[in-house]
N, C-alpha and C positions, 0 to 999 in steps of 0.2 A: 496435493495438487502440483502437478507439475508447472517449472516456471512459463513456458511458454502461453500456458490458461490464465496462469495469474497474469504476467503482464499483458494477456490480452484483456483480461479483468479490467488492471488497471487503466489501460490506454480507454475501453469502452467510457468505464462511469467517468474519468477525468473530459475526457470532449464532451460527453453528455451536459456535464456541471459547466463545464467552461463555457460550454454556448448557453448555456440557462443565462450565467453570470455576464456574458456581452450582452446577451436580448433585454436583462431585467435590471440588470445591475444591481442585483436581488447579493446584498453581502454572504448572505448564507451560502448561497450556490458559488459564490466564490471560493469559500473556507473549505467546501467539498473536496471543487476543483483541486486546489493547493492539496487537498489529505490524499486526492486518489494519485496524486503529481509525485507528492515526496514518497507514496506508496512504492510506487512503481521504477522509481531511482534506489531506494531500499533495494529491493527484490533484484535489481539489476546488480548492485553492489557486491549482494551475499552471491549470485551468481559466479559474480566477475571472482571473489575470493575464494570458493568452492574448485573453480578451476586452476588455480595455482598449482604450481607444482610442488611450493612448500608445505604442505600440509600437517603440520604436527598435532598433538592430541590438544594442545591449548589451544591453536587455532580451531579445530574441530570444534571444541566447546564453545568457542567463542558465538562460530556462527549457528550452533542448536542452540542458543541463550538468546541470538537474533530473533532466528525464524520466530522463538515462541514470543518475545516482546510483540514482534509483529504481528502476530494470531492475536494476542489482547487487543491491539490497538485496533485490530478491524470488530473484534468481540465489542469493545465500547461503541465504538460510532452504530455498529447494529442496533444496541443498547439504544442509543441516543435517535436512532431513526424509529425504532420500536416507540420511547416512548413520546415522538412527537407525533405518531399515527393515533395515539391515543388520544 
């Protein structure tokens, strides 16, 4: 996915959550809000590092070590929205 999708991803589900969590003051829809927020400063980050001009093989690895933490971390919360639909 290219970044542009993802942080419009992220910008989507964080306002969605965020307004839940002003309307309801529902905590959950807060902790969203905050995961789809620190999401999308992540993804901004590895961007911003990506375009450097230093780029060496360790920093390379560094941010493919990134990207994949962050594929878990959206694989859990999926996880965890899956199993509160059940």
């Amino acid at each position: 996915m290219e970044l542009n999708s993802q942080l419009a991803m992220c910008n989507e589900y964080y306002s969605k959550w965020k307004d839940i969590a002003l309307r309801t003051s529902d905590k959950k829809a807060l902790e969203r809000a905050f995961f789809w927020l620190e999401l999308q400063a992540a993804f901004s980050f590895l961007w911003a590092l990506e375009q450097s001009k230093d780029k060496n093989k360790e920093l390379k690895k560094k941010i493919i070590l990134a990207k994949s933490k962050l594929s878990e971390k959206l694989a859990k919360y999926a996880d965890e929205i899956l199993n509160e639909i059940k």
